[in-house]
C-alpha positions in Angstrom: 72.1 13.9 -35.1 69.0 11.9 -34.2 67.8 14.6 -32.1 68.0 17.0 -34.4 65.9 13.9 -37.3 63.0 13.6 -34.0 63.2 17.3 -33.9 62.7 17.7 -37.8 59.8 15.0 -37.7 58.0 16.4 -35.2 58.1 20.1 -36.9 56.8 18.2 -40.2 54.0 16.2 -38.4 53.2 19.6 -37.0 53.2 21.6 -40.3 50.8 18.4 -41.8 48.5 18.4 -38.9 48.2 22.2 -39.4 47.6 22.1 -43.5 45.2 19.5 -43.1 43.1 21.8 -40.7 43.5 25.1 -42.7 42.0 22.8 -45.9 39.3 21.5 -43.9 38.6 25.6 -42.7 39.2 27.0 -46.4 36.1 23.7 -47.4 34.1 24.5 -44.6 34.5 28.5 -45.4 33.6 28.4 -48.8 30.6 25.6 -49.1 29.2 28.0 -46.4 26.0 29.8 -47.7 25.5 33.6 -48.2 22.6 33.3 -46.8 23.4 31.7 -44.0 22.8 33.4 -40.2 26.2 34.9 -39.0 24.4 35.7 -35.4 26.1 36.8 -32.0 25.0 35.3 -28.6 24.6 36.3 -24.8 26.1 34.3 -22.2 22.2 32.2 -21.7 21.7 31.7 -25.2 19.7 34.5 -26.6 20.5 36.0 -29.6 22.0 40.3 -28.6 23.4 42.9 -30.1 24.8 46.1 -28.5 23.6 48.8 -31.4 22.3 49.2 -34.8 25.8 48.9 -36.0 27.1 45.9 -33.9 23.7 44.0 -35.7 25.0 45.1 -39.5 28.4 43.9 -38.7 27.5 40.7 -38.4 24.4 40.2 -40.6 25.9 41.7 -44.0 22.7 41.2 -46.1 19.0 42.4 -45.9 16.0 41.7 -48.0 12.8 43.5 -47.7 9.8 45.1 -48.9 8.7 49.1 -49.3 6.2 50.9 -50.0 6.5 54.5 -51.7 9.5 56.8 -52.3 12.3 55.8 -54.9 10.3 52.0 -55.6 6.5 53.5 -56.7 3.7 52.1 -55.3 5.5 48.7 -53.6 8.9 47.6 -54.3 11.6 44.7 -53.0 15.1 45.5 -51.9 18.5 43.8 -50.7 21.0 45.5 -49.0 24.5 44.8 -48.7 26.3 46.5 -45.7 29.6 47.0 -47.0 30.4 48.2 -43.3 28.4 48.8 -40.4 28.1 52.1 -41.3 27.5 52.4 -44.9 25.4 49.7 -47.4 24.4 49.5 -51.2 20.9 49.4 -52.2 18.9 47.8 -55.1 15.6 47.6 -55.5 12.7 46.6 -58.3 9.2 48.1 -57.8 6.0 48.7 -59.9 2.8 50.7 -59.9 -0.1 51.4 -62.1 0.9 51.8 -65.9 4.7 51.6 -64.4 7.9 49.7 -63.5 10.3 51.0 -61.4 14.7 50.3 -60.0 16.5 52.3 -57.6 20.1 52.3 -57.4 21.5 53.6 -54.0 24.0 53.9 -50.8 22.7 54.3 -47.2 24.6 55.6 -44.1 23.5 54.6 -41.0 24.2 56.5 -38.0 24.9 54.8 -34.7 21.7 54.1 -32.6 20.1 51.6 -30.6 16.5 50.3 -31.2 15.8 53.5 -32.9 18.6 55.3 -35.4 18.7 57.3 -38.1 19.7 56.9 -41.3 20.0 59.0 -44.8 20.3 57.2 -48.8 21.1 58.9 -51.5 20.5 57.4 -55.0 19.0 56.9 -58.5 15.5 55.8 -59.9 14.1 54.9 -63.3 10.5 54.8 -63.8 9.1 53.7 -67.1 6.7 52.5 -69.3 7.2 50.9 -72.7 3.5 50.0 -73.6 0.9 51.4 -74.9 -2.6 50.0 -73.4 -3.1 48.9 -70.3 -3.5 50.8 -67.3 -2.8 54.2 -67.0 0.1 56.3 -64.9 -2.3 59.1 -64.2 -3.0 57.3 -60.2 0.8 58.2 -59.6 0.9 61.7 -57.8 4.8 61.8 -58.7 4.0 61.0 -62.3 1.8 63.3 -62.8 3.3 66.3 -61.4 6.5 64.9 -63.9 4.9 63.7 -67.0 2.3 66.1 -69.2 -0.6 64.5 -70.8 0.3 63.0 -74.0 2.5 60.8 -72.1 0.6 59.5 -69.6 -2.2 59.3 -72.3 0.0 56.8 -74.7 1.7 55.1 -71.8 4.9 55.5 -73.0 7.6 57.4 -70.7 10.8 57.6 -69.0 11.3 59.5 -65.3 15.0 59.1 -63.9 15.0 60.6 -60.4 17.9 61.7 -58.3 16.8 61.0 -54.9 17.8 62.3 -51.5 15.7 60.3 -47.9 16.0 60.9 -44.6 14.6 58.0 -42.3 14.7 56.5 -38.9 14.4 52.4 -38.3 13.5 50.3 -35.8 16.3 47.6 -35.3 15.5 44.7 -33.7 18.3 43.7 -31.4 17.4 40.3 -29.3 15.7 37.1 -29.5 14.2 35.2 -32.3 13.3 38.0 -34.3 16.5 39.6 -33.7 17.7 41.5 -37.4 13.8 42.3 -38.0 13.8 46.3 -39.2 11.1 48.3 -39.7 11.8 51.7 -41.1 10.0 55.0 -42.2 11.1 58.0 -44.6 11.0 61.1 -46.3 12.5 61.7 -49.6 13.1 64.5 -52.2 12.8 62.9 -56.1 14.6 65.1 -58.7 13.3 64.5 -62.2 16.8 65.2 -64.1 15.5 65.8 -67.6 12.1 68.2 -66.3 14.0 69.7 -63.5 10.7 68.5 -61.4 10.9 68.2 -57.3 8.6 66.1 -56.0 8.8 65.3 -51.8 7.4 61.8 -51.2 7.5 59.3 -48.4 8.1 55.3 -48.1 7.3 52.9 -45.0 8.8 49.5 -45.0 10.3 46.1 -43.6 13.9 44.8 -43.7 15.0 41.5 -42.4 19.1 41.5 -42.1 20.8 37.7 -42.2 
């Protein structure tokens, strides 16, 4: 009988000892910032990843800028890599007599400092106003909108949009989830039945 009490204890003290460290991983876990570096490590110390994809599974979100295609004349995005493979887009962007968003989902394909990618996705460009500057400096606008419309300022363009790019991925040392990317892209004006090819450069940095 009082093995079978010491044997009981000990099993408690166990099961307390291993609560209290779950809570303190469950505290730890969820004061932990989004935003903070999940980041992989050689044996000496420097920051290394094997692929494009081995760098996306362990940084899950990326900001950046662009310039062109779905965003206008410049634009900021976030991604969200859902997997490796695959990550949602959002972006806001503006030009001359415009505002722009894009809605979208990128695949990447497997790579190493170079890979390629595709995105498929949605974008609003618009114009409320009346005033101001003028639309007419967009070559996508104006091979959408007729005259009257860039003349008042006041339009909507939604844009189905296809891309096809290929990135630069930064795999190793201090700059290590830099991306620098480049691509070509096929707009589709829904309510004109308008295609217009364009092209966007831009820079990604992936925490």
């Amino acid at each position: 009988m009082k093995k079978f009490i010491v044997l009981a204890m000990a099993v408690a003290i166990q099961s307390i000892a291993f609560a209290q460290s779950s809570a303190n991983q469950l505290t730890l876990n969820e004061n932990e910032s989004v935003f903070a570096k999940n980041q992989k490590f050689a044996t000496d110390g420097v920051e290394l990843y094997d692929s494009n994809l081995d760098l996306k599974a362990h940084k899950r979100l990326g900001v950046g800028a662009m310039i062109g295609g779905a965003a206008g004349l410049i634009g900021l995005n976030a991604e969200i890599n859902v997997v490796p493979e695959d990550a949602a887009i959002a972006g806001l962007g503006f030009g001359s007599g415009y505002t722009s968003f894009n809605l979208g989902w990128k695949h990447n394909f497997e790579g190493y400092y170079l890979s390629p990618y595709t995105k498929v996705g949605y974008s609003k460009w618009f114009n409320t106003g009346s005033g101001g500057q003028s639309a007419d400096s967009s070559s996508v606008l104006k091979r959408v909108l007729n005259d009257e419309e860039i003349r008042n300022n006041r339009f909507n363009a939604d844009f189905l949009v296809g891309s096809f790019g290929l990135e630069y991925n930064q795999l190793e040392g201090e700059l290590a989830g830099m991306n620098l990317f480049g691509e070509v892209a096929m707009m589709a004006e829904v309510k004109r039945g308008v295609f217009v090819p364009t092209g966007a450069v831009g820079i990604t940095y992936y925490y």
